[in-house]
N, CA, C and O atoms as CSV, one atom per row, in Angstrom:
chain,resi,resn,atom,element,x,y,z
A,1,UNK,N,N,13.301,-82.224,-13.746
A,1,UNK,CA,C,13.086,-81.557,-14.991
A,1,UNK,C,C,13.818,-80.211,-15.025
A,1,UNK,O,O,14.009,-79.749,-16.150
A,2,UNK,N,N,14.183,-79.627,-14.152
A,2,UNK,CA,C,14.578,-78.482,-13.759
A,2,UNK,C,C,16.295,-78.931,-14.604
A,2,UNK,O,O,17.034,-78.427,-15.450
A,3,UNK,N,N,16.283,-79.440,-14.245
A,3,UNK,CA,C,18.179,-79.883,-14.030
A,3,UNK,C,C,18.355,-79.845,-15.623
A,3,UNK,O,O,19.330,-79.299,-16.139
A,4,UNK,N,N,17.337,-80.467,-16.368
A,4,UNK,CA,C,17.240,-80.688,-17.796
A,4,UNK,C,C,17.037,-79.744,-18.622
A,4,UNK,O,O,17.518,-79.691,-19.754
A,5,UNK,N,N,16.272,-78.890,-18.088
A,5,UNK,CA,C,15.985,-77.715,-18.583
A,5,UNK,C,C,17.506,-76.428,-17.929
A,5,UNK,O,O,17.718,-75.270,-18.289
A,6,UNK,N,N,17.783,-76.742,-17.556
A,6,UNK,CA,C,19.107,-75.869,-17.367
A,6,UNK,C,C,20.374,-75.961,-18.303
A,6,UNK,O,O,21.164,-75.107,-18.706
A,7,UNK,N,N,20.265,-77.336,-18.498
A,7,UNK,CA,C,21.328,-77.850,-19.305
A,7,UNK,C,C,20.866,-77.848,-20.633
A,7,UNK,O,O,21.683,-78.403,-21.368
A,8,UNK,N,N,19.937,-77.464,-21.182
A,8,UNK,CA,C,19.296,-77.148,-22.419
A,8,UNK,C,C,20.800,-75.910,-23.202
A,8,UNK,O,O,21.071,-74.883,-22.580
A,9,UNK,N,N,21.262,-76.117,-24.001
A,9,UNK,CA,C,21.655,-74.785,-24.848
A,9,UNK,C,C,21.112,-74.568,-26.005
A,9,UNK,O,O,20.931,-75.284,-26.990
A,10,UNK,N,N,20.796,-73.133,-25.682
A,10,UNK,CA,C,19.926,-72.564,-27.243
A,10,UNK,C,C,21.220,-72.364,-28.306
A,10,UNK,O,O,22.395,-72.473,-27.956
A,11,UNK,N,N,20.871,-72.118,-29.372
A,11,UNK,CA,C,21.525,-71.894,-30.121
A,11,UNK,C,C,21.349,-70.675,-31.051
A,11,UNK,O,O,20.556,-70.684,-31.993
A,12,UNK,N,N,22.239,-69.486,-30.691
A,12,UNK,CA,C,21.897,-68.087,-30.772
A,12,UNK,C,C,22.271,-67.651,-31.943
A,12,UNK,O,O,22.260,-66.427,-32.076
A,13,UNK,N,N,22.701,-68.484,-33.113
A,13,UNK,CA,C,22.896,-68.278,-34.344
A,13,UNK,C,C,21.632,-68.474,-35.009
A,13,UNK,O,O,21.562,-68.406,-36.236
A,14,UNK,N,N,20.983,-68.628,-34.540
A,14,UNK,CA,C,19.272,-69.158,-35.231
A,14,UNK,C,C,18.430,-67.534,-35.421
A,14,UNK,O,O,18.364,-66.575,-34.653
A,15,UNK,N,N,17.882,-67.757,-36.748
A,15,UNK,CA,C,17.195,-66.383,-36.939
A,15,UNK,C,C,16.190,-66.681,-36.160
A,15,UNK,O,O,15.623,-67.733,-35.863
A,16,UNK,N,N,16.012,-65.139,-35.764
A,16,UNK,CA,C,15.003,-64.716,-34.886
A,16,UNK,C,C,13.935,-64.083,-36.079
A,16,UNK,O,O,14.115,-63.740,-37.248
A,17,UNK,N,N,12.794,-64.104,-35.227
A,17,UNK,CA,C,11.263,-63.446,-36.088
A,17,UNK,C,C,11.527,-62.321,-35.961
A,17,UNK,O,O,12.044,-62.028,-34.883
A,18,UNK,N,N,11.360,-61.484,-36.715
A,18,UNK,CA,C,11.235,-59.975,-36.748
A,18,UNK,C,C,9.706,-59.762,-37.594
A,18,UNK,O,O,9.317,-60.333,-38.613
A,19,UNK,N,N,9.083,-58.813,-36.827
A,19,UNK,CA,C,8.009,-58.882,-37.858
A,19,UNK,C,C,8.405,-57.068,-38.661
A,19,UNK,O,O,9.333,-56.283,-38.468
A,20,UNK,N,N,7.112,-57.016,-39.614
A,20,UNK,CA,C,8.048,-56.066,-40.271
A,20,UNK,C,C,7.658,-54.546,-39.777
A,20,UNK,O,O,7.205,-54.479,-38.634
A,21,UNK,N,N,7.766,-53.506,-40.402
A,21,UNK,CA,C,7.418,-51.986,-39.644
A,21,UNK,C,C,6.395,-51.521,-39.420
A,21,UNK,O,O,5.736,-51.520,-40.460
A,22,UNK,N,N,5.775,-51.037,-38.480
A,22,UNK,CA,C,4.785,-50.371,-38.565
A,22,UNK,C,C,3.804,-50.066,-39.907
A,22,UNK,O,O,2.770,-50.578,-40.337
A,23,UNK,N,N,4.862,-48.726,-40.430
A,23,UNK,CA,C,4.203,-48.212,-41.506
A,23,UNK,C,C,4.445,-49.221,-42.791
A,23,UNK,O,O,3.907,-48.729,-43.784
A,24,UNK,N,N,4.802,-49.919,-42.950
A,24,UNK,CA,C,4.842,-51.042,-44.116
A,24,UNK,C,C,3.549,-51.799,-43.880
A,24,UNK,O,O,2.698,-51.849,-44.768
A,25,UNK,N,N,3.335,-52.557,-42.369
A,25,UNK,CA,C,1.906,-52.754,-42.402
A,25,UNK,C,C,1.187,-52.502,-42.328
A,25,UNK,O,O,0.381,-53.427,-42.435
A,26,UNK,N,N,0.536,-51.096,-42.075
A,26,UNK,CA,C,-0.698,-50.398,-42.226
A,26,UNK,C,C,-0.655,-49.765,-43.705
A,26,UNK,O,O,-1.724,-49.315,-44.118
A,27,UNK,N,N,0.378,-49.691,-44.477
A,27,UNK,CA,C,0.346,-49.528,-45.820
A,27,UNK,C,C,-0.490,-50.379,-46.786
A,27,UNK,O,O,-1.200,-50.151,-47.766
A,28,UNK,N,N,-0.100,-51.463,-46.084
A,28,UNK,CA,C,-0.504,-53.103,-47.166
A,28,UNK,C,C,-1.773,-53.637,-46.470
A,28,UNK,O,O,-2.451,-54.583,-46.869
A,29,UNK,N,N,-1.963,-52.990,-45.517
A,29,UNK,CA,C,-3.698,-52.951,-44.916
A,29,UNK,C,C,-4.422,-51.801,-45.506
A,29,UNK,O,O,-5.652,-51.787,-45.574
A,30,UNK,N,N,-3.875,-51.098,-45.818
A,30,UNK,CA,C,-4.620,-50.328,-46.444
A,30,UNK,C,C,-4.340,-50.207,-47.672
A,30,UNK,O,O,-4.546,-49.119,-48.208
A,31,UNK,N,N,-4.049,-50.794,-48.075
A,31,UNK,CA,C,-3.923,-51.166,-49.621
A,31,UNK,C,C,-5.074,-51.983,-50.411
A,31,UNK,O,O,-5.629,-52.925,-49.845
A,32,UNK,N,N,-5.459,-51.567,-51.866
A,32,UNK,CA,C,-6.436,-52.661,-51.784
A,32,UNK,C,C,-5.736,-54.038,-52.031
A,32,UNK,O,O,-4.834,-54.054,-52.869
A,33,UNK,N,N,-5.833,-54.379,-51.839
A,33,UNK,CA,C,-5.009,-56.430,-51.881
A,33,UNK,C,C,-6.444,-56.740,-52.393
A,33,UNK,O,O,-7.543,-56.197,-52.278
A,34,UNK,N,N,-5.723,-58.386,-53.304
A,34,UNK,CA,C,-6.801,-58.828,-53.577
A,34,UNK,C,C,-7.143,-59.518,-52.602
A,34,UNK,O,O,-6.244,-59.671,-51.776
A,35,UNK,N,N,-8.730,-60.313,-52.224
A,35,UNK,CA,C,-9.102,-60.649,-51.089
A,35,UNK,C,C,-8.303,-61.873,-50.701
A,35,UNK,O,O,-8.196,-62.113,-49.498
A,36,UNK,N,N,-7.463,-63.049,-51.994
A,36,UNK,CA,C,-6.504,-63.972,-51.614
A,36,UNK,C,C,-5.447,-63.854,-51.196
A,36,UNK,O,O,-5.011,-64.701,-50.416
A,37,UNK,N,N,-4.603,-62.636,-51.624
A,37,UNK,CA,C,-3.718,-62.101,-50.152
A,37,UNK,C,C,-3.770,-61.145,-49.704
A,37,UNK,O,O,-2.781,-60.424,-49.832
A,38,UNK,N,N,-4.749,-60.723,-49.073
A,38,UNK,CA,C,-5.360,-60.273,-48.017
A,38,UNK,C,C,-5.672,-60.711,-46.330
A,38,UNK,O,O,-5.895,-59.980,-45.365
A,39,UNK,N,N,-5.612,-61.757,-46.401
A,39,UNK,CA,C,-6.199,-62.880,-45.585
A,39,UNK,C,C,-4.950,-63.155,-44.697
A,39,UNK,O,O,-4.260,-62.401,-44.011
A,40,UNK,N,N,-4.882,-64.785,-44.997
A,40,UNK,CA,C,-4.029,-65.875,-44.230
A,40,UNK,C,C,-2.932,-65.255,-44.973
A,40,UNK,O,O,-2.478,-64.614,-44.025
A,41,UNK,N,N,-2.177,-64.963,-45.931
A,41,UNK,CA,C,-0.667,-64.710,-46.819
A,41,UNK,C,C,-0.558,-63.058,-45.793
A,41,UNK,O,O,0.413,-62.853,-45.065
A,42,UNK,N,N,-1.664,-62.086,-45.922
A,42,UNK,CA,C,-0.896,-61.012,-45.359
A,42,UNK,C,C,-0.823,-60.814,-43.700
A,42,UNK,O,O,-0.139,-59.922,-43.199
A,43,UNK,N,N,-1.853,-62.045,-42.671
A,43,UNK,CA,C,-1.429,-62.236,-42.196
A,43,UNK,C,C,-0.052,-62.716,-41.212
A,43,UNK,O,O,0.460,-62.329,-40.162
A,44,UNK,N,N,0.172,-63.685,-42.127
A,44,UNK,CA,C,1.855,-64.230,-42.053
A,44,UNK,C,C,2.634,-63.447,-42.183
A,44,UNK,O,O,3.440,-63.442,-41.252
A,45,UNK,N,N,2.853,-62.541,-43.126
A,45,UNK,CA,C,3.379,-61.185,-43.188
A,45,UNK,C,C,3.783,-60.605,-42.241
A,45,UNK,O,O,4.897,-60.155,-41.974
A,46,UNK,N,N,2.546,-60.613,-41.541
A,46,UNK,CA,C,2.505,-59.530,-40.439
A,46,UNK,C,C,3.137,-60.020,-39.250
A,46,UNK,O,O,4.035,-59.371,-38.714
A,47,UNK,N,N,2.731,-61.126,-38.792
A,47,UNK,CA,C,3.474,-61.988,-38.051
A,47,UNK,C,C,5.457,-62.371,-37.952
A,47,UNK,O,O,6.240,-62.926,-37.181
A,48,UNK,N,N,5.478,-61.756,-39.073
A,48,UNK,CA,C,6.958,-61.619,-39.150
A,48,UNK,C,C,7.464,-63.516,-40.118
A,48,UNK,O,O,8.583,-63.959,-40.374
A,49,UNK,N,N,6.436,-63.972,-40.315
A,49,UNK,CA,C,6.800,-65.043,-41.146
A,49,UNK,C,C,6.802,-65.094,-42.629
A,49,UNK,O,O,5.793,-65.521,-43.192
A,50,UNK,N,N,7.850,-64.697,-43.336
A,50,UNK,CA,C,7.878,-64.166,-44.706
A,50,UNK,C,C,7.920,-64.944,-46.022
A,50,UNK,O,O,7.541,-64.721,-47.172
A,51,UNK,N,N,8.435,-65.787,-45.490
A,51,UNK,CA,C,8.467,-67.018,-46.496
A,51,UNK,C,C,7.712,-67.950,-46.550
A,51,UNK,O,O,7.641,-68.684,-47.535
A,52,UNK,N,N,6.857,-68.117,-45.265
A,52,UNK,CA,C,5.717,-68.666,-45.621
A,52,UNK,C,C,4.432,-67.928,-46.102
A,52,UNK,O,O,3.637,-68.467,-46.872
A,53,UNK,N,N,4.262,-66.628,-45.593
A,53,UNK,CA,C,3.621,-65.635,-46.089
A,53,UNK,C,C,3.835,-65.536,-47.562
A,53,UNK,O,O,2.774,-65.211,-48.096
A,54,UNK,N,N,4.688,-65.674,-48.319
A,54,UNK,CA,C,5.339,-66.236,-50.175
A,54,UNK,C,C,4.780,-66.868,-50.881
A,54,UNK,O,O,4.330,-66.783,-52.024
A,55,UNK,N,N,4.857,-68.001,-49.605
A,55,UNK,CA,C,5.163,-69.590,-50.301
A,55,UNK,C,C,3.133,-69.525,-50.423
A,55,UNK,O,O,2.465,-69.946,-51.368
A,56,UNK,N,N,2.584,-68.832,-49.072
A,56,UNK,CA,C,0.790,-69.432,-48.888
A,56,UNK,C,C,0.464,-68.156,-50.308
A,56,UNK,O,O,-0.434,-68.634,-51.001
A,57,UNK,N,N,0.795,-67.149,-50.722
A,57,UNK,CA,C,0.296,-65.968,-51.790
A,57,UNK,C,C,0.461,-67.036,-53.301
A,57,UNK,O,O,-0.294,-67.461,-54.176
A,58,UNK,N,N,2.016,-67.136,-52.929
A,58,UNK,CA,C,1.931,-68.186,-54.405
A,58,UNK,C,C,0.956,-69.289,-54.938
A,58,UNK,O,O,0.640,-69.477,-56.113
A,59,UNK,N,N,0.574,-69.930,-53.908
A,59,UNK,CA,C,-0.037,-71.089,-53.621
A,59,UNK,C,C,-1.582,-70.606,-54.006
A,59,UNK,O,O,-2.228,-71.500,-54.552
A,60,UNK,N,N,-2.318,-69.293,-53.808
A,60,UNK,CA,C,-3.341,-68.916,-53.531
A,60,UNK,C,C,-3.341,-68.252,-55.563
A,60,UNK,O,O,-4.327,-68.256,-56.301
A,61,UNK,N,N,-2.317,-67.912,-55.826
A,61,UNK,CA,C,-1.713,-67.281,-57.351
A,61,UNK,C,C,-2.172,-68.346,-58.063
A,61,UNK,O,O,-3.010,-68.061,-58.919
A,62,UNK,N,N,-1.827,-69.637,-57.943
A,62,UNK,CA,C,-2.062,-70.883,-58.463
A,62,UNK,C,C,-2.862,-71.327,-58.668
A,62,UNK,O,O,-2.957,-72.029,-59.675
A,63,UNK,N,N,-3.871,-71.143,-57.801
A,63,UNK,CA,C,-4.798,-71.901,-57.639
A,63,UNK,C,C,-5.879,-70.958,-58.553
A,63,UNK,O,O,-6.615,-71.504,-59.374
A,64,UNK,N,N,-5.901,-69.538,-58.340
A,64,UNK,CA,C,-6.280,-68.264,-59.069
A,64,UNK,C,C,-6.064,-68.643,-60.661
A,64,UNK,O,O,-6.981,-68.510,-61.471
A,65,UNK,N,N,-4.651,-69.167,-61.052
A,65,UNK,CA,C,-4.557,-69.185,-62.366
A,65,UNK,C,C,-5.258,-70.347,-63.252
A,65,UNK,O,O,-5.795,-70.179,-64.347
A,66,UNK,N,N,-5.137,-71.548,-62.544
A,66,UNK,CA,C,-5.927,-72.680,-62.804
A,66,UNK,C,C,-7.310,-72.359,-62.912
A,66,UNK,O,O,-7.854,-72.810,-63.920
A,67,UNK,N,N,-8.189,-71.534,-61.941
A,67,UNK,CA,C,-9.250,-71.441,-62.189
A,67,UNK,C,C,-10.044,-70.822,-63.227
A,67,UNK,O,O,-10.943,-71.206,-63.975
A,68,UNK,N,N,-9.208,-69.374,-62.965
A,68,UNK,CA,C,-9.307,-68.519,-64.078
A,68,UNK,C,C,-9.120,-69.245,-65.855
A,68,UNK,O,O,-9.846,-69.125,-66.842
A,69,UNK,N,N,-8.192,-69.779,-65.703
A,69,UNK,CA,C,-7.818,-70.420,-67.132
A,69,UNK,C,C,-8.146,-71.837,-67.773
A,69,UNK,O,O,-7.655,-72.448,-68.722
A,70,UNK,N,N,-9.389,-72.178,-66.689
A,70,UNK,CA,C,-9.729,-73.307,-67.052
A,70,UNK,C,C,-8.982,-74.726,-66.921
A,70,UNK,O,O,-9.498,-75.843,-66.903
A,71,UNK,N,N,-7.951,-74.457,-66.856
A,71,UNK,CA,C,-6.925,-75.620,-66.715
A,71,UNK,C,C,-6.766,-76.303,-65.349
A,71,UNK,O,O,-6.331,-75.858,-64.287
A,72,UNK,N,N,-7.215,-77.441,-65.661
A,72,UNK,CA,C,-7.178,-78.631,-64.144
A,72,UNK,C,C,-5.581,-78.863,-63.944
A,72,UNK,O,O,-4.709,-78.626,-64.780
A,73,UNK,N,N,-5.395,-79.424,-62.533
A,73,UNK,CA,C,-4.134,-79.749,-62.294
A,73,UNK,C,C,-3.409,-80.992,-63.212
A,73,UNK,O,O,-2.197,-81.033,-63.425
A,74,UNK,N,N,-4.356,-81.961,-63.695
A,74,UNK,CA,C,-4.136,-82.873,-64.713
A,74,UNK,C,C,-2.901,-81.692,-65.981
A,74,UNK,O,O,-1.702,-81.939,-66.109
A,75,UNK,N,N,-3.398,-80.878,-66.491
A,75,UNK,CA,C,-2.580,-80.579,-67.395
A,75,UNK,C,C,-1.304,-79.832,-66.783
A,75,UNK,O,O,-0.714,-79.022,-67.498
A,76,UNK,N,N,-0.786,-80.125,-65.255
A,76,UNK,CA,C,0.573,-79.660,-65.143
A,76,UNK,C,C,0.917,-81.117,-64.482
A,76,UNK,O,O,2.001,-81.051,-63.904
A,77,UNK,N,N,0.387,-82.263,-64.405
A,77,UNK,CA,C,1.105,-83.453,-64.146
A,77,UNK,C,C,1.631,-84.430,-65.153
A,77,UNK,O,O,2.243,-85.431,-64.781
């Protein structure tokens, strides 16, 4: 396994995680957020995963607007 794992090449064009600054995240922690991204979305955030951190706020937006507005998923299929 050794031998296999040597001969492995990474591929160093691949983005790397960066998570984001300090003071950007203790900003948005201390911010009031609403409690839906607050959570799991500003987690991800923080973690340096941004686009899924997006994609889970949007998702949480959605689900917020449907409720709020009465409208079942039936009337966007």
């Amino acid at each position: 396994m050794r031998k296999e794992l040597a001969e492995v090449e990474i591929d160093e064009t691949l983005p790397r995680i960066k998570v984001p600054p300090a003071d950007l995240e203790k900003h948005l922690r201390n911010h009031d957020l609403d409690p839906n991204i607050s959570t799991e979305p500003l987690q991800l955030f923080s973690d340096g995963h941004f686009n899924e951190a997006v994609r889970k706020a949007s998702e949480r937006l959605e689900d917020f607007v449907q409720e709020t507005s009465n409208l079942g998923l039936s009337v966007w299929i």
